[in-house]
MDAnalysis code that builds the backbone (N, CA, C; Angstrom):
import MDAnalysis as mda
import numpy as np

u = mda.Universe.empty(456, n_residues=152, atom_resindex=np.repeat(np.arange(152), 3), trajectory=True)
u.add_TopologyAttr("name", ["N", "CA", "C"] * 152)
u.add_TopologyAttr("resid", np.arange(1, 153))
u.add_TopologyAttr("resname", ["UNK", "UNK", "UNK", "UNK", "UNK", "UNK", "UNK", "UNK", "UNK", "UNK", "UNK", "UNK", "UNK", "UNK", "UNK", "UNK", "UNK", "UNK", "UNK", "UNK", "UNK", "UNK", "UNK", "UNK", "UNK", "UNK", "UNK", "UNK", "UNK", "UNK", "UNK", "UNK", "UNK", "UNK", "UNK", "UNK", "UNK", "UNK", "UNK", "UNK", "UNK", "UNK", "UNK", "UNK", "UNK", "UNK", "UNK", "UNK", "UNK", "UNK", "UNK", "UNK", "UNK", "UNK", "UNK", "UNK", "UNK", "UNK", "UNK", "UNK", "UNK", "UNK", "UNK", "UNK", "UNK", "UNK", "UNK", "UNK", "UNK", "UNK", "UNK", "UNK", "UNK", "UNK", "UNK", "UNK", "UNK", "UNK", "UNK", "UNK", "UNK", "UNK", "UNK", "UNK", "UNK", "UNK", "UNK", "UNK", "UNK", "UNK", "UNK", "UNK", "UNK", "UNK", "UNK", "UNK", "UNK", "UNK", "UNK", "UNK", "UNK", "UNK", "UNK", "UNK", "UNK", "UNK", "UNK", "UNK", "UNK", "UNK", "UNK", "UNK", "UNK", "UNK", "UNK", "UNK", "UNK", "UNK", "UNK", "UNK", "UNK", "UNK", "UNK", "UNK", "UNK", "UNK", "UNK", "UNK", "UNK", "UNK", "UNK", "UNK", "UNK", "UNK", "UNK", "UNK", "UNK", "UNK", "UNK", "UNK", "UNK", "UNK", "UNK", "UNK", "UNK", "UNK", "UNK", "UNK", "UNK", "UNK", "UNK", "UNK"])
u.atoms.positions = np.array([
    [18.038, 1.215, 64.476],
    [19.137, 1.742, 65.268],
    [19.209, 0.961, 66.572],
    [20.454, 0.605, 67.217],
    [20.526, 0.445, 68.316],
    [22.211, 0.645, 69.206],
    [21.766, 0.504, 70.098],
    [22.675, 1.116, 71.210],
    [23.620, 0.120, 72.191],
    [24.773, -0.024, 72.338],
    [25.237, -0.751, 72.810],
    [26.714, -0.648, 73.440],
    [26.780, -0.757, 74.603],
    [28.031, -0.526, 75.566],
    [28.297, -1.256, 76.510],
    [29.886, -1.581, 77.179],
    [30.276, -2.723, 77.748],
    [31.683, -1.622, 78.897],
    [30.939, -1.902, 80.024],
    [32.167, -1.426, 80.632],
    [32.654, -2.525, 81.967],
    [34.081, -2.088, 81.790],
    [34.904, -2.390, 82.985],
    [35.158, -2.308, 84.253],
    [34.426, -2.437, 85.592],
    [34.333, -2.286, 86.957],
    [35.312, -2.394, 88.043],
    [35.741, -1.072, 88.794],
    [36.546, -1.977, 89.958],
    [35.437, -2.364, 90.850],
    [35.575, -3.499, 91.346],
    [34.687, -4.315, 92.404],
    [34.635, -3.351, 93.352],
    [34.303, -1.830, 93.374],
    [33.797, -1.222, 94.296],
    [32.945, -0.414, 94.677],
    [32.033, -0.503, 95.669],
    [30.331, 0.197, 96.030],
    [30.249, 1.582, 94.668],
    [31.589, 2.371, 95.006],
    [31.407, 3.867, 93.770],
    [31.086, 2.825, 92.252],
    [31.359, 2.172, 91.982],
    [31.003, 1.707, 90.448],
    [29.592, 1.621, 90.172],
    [28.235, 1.157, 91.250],
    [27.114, 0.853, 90.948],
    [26.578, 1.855, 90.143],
    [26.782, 3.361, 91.039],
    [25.732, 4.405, 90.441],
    [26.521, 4.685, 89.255],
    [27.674, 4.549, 89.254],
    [28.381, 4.944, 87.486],
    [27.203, 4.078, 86.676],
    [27.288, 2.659, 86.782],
    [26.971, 1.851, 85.848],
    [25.312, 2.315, 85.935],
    [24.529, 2.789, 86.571],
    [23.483, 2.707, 87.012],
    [23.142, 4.180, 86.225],
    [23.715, 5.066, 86.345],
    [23.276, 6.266, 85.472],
    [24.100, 6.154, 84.255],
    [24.735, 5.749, 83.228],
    [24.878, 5.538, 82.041],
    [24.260, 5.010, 81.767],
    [23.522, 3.646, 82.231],
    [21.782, 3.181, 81.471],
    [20.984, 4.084, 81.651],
    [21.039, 4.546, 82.484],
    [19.545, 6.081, 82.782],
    [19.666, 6.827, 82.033],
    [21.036, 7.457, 81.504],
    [21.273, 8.562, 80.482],
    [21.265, 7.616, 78.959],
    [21.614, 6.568, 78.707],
    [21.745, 5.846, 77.816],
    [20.083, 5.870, 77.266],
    [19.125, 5.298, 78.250],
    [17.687, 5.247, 77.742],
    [17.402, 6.496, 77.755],
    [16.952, 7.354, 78.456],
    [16.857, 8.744, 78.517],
    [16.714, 9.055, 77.267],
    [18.215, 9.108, 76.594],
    [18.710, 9.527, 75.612],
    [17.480, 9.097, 74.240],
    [17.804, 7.880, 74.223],
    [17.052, 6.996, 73.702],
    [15.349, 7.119, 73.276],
    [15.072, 7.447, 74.566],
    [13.370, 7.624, 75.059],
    [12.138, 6.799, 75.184],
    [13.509, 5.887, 76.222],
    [12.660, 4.679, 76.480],
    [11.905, 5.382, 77.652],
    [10.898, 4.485, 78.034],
    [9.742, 5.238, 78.786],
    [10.365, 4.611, 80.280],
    [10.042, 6.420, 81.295],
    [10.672, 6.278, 82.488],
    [10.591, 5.188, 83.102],
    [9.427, 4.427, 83.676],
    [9.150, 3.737, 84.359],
    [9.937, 2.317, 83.973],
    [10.032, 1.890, 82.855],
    [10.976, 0.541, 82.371],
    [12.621, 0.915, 82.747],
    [13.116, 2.427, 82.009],
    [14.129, 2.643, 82.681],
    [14.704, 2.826, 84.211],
    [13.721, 3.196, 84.862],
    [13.520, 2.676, 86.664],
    [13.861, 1.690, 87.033],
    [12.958, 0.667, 85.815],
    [13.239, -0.898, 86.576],
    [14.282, -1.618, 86.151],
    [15.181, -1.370, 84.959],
    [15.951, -1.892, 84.551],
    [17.131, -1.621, 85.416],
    [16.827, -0.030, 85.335],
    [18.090, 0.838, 86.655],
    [18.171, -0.535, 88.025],
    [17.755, -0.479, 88.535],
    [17.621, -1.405, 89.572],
    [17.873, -2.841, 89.657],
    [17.186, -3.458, 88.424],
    [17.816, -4.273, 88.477],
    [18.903, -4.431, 88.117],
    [19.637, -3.026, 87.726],
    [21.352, -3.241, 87.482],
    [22.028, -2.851, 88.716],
    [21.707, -2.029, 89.175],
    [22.140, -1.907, 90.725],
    [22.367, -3.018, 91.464],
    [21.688, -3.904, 91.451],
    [21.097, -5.159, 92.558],
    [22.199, -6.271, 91.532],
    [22.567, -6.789, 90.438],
    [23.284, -7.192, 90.268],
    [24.592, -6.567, 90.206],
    [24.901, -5.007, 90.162],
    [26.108, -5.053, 90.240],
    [27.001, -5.108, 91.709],
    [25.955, -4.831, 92.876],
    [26.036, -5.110, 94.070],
    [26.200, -6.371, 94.122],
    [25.517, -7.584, 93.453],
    [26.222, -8.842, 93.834],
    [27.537, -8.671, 93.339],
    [28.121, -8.230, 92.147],
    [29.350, -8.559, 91.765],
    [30.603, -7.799, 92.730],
    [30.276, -6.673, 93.252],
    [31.001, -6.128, 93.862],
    [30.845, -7.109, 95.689],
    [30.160, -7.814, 95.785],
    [30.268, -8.733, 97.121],
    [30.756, -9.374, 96.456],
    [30.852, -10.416, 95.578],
    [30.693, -11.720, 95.683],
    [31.759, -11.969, 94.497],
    [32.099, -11.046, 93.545],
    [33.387, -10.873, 92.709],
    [34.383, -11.867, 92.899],
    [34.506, -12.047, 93.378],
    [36.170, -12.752, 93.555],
    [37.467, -12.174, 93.220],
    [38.820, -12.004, 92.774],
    [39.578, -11.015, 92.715],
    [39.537, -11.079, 91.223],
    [39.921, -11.454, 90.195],
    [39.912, -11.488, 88.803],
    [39.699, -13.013, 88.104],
    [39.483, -13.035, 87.118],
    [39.496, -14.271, 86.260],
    [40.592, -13.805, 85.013],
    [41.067, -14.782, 84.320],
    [41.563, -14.667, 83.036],
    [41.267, -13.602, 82.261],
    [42.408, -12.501, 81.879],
    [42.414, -11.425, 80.379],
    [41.802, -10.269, 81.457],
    [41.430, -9.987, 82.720],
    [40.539, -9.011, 83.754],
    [41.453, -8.695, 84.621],
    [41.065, -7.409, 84.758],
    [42.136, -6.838, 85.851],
    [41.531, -7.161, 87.132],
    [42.817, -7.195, 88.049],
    [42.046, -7.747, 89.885],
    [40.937, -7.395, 90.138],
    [40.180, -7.628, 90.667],
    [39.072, -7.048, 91.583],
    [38.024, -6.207, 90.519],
    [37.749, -6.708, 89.354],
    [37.029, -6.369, 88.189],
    [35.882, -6.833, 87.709],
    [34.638, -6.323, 87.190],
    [33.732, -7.180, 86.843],
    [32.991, -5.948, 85.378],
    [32.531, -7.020, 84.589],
    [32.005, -6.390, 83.038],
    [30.412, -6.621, 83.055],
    [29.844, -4.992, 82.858],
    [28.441, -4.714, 82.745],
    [28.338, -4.513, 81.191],
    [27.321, -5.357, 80.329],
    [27.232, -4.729, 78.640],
    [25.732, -5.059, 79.195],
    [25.436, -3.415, 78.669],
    [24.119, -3.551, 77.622],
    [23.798, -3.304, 76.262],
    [22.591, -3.673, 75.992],
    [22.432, -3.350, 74.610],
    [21.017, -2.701, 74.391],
    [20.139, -2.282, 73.444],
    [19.157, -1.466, 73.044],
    [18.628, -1.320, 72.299],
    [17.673, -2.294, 71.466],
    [16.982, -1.988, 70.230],
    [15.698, -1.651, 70.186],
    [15.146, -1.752, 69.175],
    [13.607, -1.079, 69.349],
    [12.564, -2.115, 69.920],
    [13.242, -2.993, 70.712],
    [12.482, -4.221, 70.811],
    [12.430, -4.175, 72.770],
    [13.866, -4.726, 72.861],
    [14.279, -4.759, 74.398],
    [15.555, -4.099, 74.597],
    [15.950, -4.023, 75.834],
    [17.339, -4.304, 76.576],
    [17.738, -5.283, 76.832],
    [18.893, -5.838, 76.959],
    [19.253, -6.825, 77.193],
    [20.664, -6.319, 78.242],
    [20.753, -6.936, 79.034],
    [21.533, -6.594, 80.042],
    [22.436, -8.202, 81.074],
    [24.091, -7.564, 80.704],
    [25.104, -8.500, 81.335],
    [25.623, -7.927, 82.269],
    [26.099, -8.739, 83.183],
    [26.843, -8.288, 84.286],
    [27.718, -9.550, 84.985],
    [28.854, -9.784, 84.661],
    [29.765, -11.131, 84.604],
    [30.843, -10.524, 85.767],
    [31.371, -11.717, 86.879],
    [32.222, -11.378, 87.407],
    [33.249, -12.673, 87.828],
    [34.080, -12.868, 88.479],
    [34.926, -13.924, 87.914],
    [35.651, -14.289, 89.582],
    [34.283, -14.120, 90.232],
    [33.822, -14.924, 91.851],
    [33.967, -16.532, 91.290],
    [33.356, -17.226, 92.573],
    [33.410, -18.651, 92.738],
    [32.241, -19.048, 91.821],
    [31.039, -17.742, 91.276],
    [29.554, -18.269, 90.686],
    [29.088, -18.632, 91.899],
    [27.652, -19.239, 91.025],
    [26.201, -19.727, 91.489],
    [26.621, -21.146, 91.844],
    [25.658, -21.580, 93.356],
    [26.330, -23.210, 93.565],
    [25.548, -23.939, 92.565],
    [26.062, -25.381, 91.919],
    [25.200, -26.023, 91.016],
    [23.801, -25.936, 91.398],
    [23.821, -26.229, 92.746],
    [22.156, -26.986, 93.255],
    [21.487, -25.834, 92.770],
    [21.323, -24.597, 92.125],
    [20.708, -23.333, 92.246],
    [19.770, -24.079, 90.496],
    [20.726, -24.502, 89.808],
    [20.822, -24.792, 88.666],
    [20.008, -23.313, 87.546],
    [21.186, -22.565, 87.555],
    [20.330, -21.440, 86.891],
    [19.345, -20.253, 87.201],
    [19.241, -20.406, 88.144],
    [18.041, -19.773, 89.530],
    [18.359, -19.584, 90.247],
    [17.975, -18.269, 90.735],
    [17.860, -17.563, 91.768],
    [17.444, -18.208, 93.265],
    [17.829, -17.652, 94.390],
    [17.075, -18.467, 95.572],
    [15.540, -18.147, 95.392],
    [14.702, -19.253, 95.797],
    [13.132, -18.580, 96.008],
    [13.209, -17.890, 97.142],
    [12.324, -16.880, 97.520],
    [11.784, -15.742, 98.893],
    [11.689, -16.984, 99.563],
    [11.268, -18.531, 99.496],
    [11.094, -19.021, 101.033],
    [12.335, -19.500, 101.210],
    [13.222, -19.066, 100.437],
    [14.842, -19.716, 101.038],
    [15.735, -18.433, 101.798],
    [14.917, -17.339, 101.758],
    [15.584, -16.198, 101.739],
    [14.997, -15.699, 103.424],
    [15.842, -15.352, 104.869],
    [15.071, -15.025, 106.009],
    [14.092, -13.218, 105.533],
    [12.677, -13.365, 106.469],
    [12.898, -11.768, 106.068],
    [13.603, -10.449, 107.104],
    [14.409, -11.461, 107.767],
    [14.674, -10.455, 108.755],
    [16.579, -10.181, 108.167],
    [16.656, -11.216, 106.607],
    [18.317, -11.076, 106.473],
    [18.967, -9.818, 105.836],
    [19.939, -9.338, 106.338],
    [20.063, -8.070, 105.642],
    [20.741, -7.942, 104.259],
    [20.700, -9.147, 103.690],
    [21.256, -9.072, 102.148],
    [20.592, -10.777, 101.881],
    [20.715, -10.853, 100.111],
    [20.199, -11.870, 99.336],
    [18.551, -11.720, 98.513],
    [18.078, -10.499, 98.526],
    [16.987, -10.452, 98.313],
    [17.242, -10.202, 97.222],
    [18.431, -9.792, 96.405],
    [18.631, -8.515, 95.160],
    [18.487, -9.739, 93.339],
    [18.936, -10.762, 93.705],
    [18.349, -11.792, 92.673],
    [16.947, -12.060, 92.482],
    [16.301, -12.270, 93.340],
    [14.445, -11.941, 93.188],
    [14.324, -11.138, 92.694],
    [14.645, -9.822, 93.251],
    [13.924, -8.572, 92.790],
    [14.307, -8.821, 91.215],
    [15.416, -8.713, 91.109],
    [15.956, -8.761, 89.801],
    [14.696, -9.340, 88.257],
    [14.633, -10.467, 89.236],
    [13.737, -11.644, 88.416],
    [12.290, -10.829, 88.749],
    [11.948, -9.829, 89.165],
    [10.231, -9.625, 89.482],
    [10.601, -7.971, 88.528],
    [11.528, -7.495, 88.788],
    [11.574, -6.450, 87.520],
    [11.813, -6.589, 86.381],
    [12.774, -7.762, 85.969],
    [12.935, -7.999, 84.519],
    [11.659, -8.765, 83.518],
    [11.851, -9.029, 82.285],
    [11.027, -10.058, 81.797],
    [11.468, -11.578, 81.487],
    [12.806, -11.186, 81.364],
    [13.575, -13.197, 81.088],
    [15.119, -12.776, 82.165],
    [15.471, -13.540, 82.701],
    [16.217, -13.310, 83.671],
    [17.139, -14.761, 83.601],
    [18.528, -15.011, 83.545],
    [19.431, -15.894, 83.618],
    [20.756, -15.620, 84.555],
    [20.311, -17.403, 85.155],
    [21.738, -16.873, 86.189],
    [22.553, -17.840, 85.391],
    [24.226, -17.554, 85.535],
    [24.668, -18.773, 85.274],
    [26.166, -18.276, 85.603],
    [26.769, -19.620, 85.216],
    [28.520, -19.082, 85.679],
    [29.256, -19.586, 84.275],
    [30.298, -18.931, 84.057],
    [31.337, -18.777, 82.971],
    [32.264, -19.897, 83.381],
    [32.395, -20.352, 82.127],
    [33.902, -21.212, 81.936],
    [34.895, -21.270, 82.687],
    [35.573, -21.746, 83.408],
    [36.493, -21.428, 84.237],
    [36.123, -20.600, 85.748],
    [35.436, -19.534, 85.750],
    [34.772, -19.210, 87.323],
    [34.108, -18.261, 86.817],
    [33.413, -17.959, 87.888],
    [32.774, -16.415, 87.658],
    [31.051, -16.383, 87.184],
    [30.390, -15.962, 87.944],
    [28.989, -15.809, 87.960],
    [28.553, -14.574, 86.621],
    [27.356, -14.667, 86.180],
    [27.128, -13.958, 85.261],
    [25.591, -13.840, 85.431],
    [24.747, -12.537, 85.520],
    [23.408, -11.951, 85.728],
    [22.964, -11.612, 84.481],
    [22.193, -12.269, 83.750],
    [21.542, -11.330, 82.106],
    [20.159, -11.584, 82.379],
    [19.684, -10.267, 81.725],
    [18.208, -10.009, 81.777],
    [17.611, -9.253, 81.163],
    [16.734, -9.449, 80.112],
    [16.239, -8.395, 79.367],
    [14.722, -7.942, 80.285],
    [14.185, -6.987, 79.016],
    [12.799, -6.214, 79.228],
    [12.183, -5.520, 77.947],
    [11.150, -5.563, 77.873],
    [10.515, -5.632, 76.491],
    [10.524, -3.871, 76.958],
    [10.819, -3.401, 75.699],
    [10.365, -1.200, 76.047],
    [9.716, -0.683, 75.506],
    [9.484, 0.254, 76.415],
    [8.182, 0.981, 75.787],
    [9.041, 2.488, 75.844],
    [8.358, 2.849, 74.464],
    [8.666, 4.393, 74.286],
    [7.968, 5.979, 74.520],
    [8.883, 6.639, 74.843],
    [7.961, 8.087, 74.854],
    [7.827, 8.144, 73.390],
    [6.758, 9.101, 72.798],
    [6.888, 9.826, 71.887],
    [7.766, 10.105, 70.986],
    [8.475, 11.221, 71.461],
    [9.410, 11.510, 70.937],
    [10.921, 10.772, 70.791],
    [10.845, 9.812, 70.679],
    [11.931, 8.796, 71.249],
    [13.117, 8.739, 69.947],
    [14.158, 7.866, 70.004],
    [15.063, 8.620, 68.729],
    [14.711, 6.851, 68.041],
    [14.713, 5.765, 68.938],
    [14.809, 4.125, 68.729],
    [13.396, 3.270, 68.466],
    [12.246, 4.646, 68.546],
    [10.938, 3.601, 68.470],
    [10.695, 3.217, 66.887],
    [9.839, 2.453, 67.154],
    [9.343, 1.867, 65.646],
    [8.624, 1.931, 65.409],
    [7.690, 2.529, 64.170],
    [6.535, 3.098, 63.654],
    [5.817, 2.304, 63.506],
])
């Protein structure tokens, strides 16, 4: 069995915790074990906060000021998108995140791609065809017990 959903964002602060508790209730549901669902939570927060800065107004077939979160759920990992149809990542990044020594610690934003990469297990930055930055990242899960997706 697995689980899988893709939604549509207005580029604004109210969208994070939407997107942020339908994975919580999504695993929950599921019975993936709290602590992975914590970290995944977060690191969807922290990318959908980039998309809602850094968005740009729309790309092609997307409504203005829009950006698309899909996850997915098998008995294995999550796998988790979050695409928005901004200017993207500058080349020089090539795929990567800034390192912490590029980052001040006194700046009040840019930290949320690290974290990203220190909660997930495989983490990709990259930008789409035509414009637009894109965050995917899985995490290997672990189950409660009683779970509806584990594997014997």
């Amino acid at each position: 069995m697995s689980i899988w959903w893709s939604l549509h964002l207005r580029r604004e602060a109210a969208s994070i915790p939407l997107a942020r508790r339908l994975l919580l209730g999504t695993m929950e549901t599921a019975g993936v074990d709290p602590d992975i669902s914590f970290d995944l939570s977060v690191a969807l927060s922290e990318a959908c906060a980039n998309a809602v800065e850094h968005g740009g107004d729309h790309g092609p077939g997307e409504a203005p000021g829009a950006y698309r979160v899909t996850a997915y759920l098998d008995s294995e990992k999550c796998r988790i998108e979050v695409a928005d149809s901004g200017p993207g990542f500058p080349a020089r990044q090539g795929g990567r995140a800034p390192t912490r020594k590029q980052i001040s610690l006194t700046a009040e934003s840019g930290r949320g791609l690290c974290l990203i990469e220190q909660l997930a297990d495989h983490v990709h930055f990259g930008n789409r065809p035509g414009h637009g930055a894109v965050v995917s990242f899985d995490k290997i899960l672990k189950w409660r017990e009683d779970s509806l997706l584990k594997v014997s």
